[in-house]
C-alpha positions, 0 to 999 in steps of 0.5 A: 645184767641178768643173774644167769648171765653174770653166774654162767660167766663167772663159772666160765672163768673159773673153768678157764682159769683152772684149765690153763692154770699149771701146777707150782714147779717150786720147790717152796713146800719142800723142806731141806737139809738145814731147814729148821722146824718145830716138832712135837715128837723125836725118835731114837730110830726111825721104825716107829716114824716109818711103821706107822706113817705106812699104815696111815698110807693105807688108813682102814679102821684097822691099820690108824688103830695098829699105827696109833697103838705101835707109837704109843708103845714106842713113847712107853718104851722110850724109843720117842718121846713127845714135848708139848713145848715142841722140840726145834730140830735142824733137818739134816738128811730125809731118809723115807719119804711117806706119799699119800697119807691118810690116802689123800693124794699130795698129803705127802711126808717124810722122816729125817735124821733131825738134831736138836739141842737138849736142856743141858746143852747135849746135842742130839742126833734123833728123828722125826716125821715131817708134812709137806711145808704147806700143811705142816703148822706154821710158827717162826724159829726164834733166835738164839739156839744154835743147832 
């Protein structure tokens, strides 16, 4: 078979099957309420989360350097606090949802109202900024932490 002929049908292919494919009705990428996560950030207010993620919506040079510089001031005023080790959270309520960030369509977010357990057992009621389950990392809970 000539090269051209086997090139121009694997395209043709291609085409049609993206012309006839519809896009996923699921809701697999969607987190919910009681959905457990690992993070590496927690607010005690939502504002840092929901500031910043605006400014990355629209990510001119000037708004990712404003974004960055107000979580930073956030984490030196306390209001959140990063662990390397990452924080395992029990999303409760999604209370802002961010599209577009980084303003690439589909690279959606959200901040939730989040528990998590503290290393003395306190249980914390604080928030986070999540992706989408398709572009968030990847890593299993592990048993015995009852959030």
């Amino acid at each position: 078979m000539n090269k051209n002929i086997f090139t121009g049908i694997i395209i043709l292919i291609i085409v049609v099957v993206a012309f006839f494919a519809q896009p996923s009705k699921s809701t697999e990428h969607e987190w919910k309420p009681n959905d457990l996560a690992y993070v590496t950030h927690v607010c005690s207010t939502p504002e840092p989360l929901i500031n910043s993620a605006m400014l990355y919506s629209d990510p001119t040079p000037e708004n990712l350097e404003q974004a960055d510089a107000m979580f930073l001031q956030a984490m030196q005023q306390k209001i959140c606090i990063h662990n390397p080790q990452d924080f395992l959270v029990r999303l409760i309520q999604k209370v802002y949802t961010v599209e577009g960030l980084y303003g690439i369509e589909g690279y959606n977010g959200g901040v939730w109202s989040v528990t998590t357990i503290g290393p003395n057992g306190t249980v914390y009621k604080v928030f986070v900024g999540m992706l989408k389950k398709e572009f968030a990392a990847k890593r299993e809970p592990t048993g015995g932490v009852n959030l």
